[in-house]
C-alpha positions in Angstrom: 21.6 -2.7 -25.6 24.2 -4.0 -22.8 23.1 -6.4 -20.4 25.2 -7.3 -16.9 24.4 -8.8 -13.5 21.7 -10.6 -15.2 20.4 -12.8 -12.5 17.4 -14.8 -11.8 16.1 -13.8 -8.5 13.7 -16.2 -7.6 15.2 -17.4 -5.0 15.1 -13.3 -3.5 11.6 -12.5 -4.0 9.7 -13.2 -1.3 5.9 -12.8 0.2 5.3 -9.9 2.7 6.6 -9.7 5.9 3.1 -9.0 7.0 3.9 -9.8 11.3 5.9 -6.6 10.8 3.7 -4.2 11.8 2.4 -6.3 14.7 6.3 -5.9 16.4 6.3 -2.0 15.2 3.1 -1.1 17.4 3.7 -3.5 20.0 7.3 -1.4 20.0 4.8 2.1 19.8 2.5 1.3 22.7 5.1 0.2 25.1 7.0 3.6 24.2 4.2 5.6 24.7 2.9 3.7 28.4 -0.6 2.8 26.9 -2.5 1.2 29.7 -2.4 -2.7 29.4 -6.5 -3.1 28.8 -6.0 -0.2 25.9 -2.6 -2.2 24.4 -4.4 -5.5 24.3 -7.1 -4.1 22.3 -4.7 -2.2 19.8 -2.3 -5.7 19.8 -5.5 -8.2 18.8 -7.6 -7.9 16.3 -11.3 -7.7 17.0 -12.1 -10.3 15.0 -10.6 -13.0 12.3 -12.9 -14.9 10.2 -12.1 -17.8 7.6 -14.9 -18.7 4.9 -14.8 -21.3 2.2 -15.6 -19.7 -0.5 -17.6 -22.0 -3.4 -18.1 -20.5 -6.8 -18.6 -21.9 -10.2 -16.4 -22.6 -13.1 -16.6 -21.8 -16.4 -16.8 -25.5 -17.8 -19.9 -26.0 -15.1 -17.1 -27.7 -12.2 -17.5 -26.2 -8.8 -14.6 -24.8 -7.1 -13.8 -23.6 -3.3 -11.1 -21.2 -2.4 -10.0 -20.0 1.4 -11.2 -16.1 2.5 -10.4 -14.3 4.9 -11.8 -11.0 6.8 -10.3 -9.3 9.4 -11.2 -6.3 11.4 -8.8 -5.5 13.5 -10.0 -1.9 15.0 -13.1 0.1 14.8 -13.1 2.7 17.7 -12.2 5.6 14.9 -14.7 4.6 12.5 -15.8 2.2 9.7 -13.5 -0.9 9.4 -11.3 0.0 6.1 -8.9 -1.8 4.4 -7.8 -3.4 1.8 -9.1 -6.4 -0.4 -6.9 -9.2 -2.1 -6.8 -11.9 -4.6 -3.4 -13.5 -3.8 -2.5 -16.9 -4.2 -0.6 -17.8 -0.7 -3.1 -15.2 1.1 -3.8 -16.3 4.5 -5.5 -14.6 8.1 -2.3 -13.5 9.6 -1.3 -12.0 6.6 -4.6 -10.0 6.5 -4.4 -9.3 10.1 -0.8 -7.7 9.6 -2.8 -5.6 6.9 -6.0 -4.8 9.1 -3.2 -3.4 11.8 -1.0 -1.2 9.2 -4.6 0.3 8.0 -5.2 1.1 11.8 -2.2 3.0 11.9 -2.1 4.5 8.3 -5.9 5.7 8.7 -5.0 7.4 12.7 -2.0 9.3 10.8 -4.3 10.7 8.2 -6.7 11.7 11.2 -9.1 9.8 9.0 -12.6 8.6 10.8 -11.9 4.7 9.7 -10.2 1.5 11.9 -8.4 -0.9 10.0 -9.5 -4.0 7.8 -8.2 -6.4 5.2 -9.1 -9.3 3.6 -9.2 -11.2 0.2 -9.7 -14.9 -1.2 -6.6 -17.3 -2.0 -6.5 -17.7 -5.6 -4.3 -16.4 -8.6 -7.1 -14.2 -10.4 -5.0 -14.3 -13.6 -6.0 -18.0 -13.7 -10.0 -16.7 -13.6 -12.0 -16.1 -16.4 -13.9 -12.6 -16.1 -17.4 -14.6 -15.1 -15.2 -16.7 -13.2 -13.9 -13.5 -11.1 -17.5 -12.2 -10.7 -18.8 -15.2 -9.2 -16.0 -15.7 -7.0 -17.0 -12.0 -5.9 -20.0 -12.7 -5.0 -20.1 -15.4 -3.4 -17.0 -14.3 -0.8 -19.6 -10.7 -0.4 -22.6 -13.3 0.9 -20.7 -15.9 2.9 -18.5 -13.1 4.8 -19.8 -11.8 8.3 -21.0 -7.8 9.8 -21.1 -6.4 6.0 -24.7 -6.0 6.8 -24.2 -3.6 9.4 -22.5 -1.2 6.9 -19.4 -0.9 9.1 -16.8 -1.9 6.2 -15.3 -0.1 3.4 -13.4 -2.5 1.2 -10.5 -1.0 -1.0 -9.0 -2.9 -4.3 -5.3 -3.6 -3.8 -3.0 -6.7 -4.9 -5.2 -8.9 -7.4 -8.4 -7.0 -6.9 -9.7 -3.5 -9.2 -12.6 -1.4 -9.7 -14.7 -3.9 -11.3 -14.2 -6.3 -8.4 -15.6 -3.5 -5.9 -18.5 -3.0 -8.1 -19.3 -6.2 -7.9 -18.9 -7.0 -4.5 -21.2 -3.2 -3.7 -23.7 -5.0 -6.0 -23.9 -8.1 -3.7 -24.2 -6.5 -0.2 -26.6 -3.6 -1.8 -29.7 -5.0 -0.2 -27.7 -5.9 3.1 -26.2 -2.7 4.2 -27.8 -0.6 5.8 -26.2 2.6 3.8 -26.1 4.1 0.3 -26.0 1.2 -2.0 -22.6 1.6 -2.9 -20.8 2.7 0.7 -19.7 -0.8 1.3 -16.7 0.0 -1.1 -14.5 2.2 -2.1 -12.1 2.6 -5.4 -15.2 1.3 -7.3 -15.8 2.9 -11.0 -16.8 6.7 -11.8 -20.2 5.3 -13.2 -21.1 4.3 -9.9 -20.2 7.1 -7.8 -15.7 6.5 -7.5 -13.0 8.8 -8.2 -11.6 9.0 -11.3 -7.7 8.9 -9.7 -8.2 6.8 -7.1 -6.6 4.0 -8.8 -3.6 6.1 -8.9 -4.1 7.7 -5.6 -1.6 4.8 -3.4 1.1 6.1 -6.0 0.2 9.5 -6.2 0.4 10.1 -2.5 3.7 7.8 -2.3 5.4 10.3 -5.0 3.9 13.3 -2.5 5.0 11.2 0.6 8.6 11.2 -1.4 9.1 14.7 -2.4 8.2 15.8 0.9 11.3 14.3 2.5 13.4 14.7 0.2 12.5 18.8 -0.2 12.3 19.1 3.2 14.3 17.0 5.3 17.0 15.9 3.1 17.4 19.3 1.7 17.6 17.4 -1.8 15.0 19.3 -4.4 12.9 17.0 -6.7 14.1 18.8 -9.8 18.1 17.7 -8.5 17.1 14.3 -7.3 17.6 11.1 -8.4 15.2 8.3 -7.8 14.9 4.1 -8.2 12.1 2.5 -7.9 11.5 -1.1 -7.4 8.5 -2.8 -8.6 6.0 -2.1 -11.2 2.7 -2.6 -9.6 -0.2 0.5 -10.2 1.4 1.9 -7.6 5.0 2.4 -8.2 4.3 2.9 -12.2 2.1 5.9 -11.1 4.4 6.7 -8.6 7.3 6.9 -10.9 5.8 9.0 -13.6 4.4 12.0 -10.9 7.8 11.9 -9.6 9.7 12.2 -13.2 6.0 14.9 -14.2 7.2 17.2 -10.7 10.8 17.0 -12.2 12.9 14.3 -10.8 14.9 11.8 -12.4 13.9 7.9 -12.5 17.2 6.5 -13.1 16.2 3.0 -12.3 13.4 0.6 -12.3 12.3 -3.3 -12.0 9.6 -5.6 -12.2 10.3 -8.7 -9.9 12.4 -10.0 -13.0 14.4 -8.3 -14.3 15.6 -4.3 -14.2 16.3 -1.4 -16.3 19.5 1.2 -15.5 19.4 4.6 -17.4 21.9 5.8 -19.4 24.6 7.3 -18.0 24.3 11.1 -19.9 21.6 12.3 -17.3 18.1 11.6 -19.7 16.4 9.4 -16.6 14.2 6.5 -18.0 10.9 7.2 -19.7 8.6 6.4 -17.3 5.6 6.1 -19.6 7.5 3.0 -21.1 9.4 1.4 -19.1 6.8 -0.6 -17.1 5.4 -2.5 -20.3 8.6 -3.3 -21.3 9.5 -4.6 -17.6 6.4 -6.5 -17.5 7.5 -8.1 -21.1 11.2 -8.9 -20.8 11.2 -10.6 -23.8 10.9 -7.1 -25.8 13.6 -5.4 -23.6 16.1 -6.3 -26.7 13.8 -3.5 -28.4 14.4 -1.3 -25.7 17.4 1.0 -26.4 17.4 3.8 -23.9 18.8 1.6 -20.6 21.1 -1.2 -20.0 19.6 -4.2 -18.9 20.1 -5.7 -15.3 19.2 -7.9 -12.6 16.5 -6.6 -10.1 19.3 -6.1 -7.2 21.3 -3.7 -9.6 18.2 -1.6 -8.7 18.2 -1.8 -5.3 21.8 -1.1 -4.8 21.1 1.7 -7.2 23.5 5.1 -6.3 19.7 7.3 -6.2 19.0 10.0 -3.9 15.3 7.7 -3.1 15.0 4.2 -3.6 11.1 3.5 -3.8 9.9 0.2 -2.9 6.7 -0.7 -4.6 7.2 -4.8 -5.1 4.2 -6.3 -2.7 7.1 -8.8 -1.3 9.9 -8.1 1.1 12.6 -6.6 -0.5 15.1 -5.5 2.4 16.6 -7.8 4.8 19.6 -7.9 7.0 21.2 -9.8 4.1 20.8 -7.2 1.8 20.8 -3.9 3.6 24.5 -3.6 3.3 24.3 -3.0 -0.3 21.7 -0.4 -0.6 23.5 3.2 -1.3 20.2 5.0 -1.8 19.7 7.9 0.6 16.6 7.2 1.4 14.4 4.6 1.3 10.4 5.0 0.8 8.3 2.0 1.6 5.6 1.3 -1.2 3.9 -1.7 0.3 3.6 -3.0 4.0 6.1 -5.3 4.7 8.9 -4.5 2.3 11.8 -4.1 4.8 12.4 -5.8 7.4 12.7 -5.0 11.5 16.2 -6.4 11.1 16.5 -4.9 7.6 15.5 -1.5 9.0 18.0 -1.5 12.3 21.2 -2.2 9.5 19.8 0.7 6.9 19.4 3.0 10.3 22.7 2.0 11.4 24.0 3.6 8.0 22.1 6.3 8.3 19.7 5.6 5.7 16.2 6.5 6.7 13.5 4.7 5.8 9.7 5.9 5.6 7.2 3.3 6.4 4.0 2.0 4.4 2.1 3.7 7.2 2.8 6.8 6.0 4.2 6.4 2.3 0.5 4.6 1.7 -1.8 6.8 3.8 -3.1 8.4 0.2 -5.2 5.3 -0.3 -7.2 5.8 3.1 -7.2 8.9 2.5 -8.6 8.7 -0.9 -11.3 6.3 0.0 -12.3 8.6 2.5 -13.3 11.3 -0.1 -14.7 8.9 -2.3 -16.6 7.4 1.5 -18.5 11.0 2.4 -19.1 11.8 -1.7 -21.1 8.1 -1.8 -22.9 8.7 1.2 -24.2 11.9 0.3 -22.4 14.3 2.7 -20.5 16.3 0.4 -20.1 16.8 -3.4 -16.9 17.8 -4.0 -15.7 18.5 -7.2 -12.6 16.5 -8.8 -11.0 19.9 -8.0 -11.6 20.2 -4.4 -10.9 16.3 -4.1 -7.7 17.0 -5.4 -6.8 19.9 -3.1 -8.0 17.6 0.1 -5.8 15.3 -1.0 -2.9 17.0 -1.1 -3.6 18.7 2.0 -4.7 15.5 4.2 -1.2 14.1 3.0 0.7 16.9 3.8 -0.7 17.2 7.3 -0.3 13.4 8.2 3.9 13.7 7.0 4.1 17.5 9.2 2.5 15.6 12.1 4.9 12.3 11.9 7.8 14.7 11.2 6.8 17.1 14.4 7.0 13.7 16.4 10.3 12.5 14.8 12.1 16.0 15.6 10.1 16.0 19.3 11.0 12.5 20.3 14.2 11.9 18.2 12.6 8.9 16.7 12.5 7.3 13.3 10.2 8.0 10.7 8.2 4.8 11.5 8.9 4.8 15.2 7.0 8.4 15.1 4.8 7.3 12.3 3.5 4.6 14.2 4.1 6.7 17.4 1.5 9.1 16.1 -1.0 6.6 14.9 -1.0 4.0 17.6 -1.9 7.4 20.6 -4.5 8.5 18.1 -6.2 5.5 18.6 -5.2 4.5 22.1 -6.8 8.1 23.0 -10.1 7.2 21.3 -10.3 3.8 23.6 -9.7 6.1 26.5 -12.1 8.5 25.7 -14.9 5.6 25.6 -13.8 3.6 28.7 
């Protein structure tokens, strides 16, 4: 195996640019002439709340970590949104979340506002025990759960196990099913069985539909990169290699893999444990080794971003050669990164839209647990497809009406979705 541009990007990586969507709606609502009461209430969340959050160790120590909740918009719905375990967490970064759920939930036409929250801590530095008790005492020190109006979703640090707990908690609190609280919890207890892989199925959908349809490029003749190996670009990657395209490229924060030049693609169904254990990439003979920006200035038809860190910036923009580039996570590119990829032409869809499958997907799981409909996996699977398929038609329709960008329409269409509920309620 040949290795070149080998480089440490440490000095790269960085967290989220999670203020971005606060500049993109304050962009949509002055576009759209929202009256100033109606912006005010879009542009601040509803409320912020910061809990210490005590739990005990393992060796019988007591330790406190920083939460945070933040419910940024409920005149749609339920407050949903995703929950994290993330070391440098903090409340602006969940309310830059809370606001791209808003959004993302109005595009899907989904009856939810947007949430997010999470504790600051590195779970891989928890015990199992350790994680549950963190759990639950963040689900009895946080505020409103009691009123049933939130839906929490696992995301960065956080899984099925940690919404089980955290239902478990709240179950004699909320005045619902016992289980509503949460969403993405485990089939035993009423979740999906693919909604774990639901952010990265719908990105992959999210993907082929441009490409197919507005960059006249089909799946089967496409070439695609993807950076990051989170759940969600791993599952993302091997729908989009199952449907027929060609992964040519992919990274962990660390280090990258390049595919060989005869055509094959990269196996997607090992690539990602290899990335996540550079030290057995020597074993790996099917790619040359490289540094993570060889994949982002990767010659690819799509170049999928699914690090959770901002990975485009006016520094770097210059050097990306994909066609396209697909958002994976909120925050990836940059407003300044975006202006120098548009100024290339390279469009770029926005988390808004690229990530609506996880909304949507807790919203199936949402009316299964609380006894409205039992759909089969089948018919789940269908909905999905179709929710997703709507929400890119009706971002595209505004795109090609307005001549706007994908996420100037994207958050264009979600921002007068619920700008139209507060008027309907004045």
């Amino acid at each position: 195996m040949t290795a070149f541009h080998d480089t440490d990007d440490e000095t790269t990586r960085t967290d989220p640019d999670l203020a971005a969507p606060w500049a993109y709606a304050t962009a949509a609502t002055r576009r759209l002439g929202v009256p100033d009461g109606i912006e005010q209430r879009l542009l601040h969340p509803r409320q912020r709340e910061r809990i210490s959050v005590p739990f005990e160790r393992d060796d019988g120590a007591l330790d406190v970590c920083e939460g945070y909740r933040v419910r940024h918009d409920g005149v749609r719905g339920s407050f949903l949104g995703p929950h994290r375990y993330y070391p440098a967490l903090n409340g602006d970064d969940c309310a830059g979340l809370a606001a791209a759920t808003t959004v993302s939930a109005a595009i899907a036409d989904l009856p939810f506002g947007g949430a997010a929250g999470g504790v600051a801590v590195d779970p891989t530095a928890l015990s199992q025990d350790e994680r549950s008790r963190l759990t639950r005492s963040y689900a009895h020190r946080i505020a409103g759960v009691d009123r049933g109006d939130d839906v929490l979703v696992p995301e960065v640090g956080t899984d099925r196990r940690t919404m089980a707990r955290f239902a478990d908690a709240v179950a004699d609190d909320v005045d619902a099913p016992r289980t509503a609280a949460v969403a993405g919890k485990p089939p035993a207890i009423g979740g999906l069985r693919e909604i774990d892989r639901a952010g990265g199925h719908g990105l992959a959908h999210v993907t082929r539909e441009v490409l197919e349809t507005d960059r006249d490029r089909p799946l089967a003749d496409a070439t695609i990169a993807v950076y990051g190996t989170a759940a969600c670009g791993v599952a993302a990657a091997r729908l989009l290699e199952f449907r027929g395209g060609s992964v040519v490229a992919m990274s962990s924060d660390r280090v990258g893999l390049v595919a060989p030049d005869d055509g094959s693609g990269l196996d997607t169904n090992l690539v990602p444990s290899y990335l996540e254990r550079p030290g057995a990439l020597a074993e790996y003979d099917d790619g040359t080794v490289t540094g993570t920006e060889n994949v982002l200035e990767c010659d690819a038809d799509a170049l999928v971003l699914a690090a959770p860190a901002t990975t485009i910036t006016a520094d770097n923009a210059d050097g990306i050669r994909a066609d396209l580039v697909v958002e994976g996570t909120v925050g990836a590119v940059t407003p300044d990164g975006q202006r120098a990829l548009e100024e290339r032409g390279i469009d770029v869809v926005p988390a808004v839209l690229a990530t609506a499958g996880r909304p949507i997907a807790a919203h199936l799981e949402w009316i299964r647990t609380v006894g409205r409909d039992r759909m089969s996996d089948a018919r789940v699977t269908n909905e999905f497809a179709y929710a997703l398929t709507d929400a890119v038609e009706d971002v595209r329709d505004r795109r090609e009406r307005c001549d706007l960008s994908w996420r100037a329409a994207a958050y264009s269409v979600g921002c007068s979705r619920v700008a139209a509920a507060h008027e309907v309620i004045r």
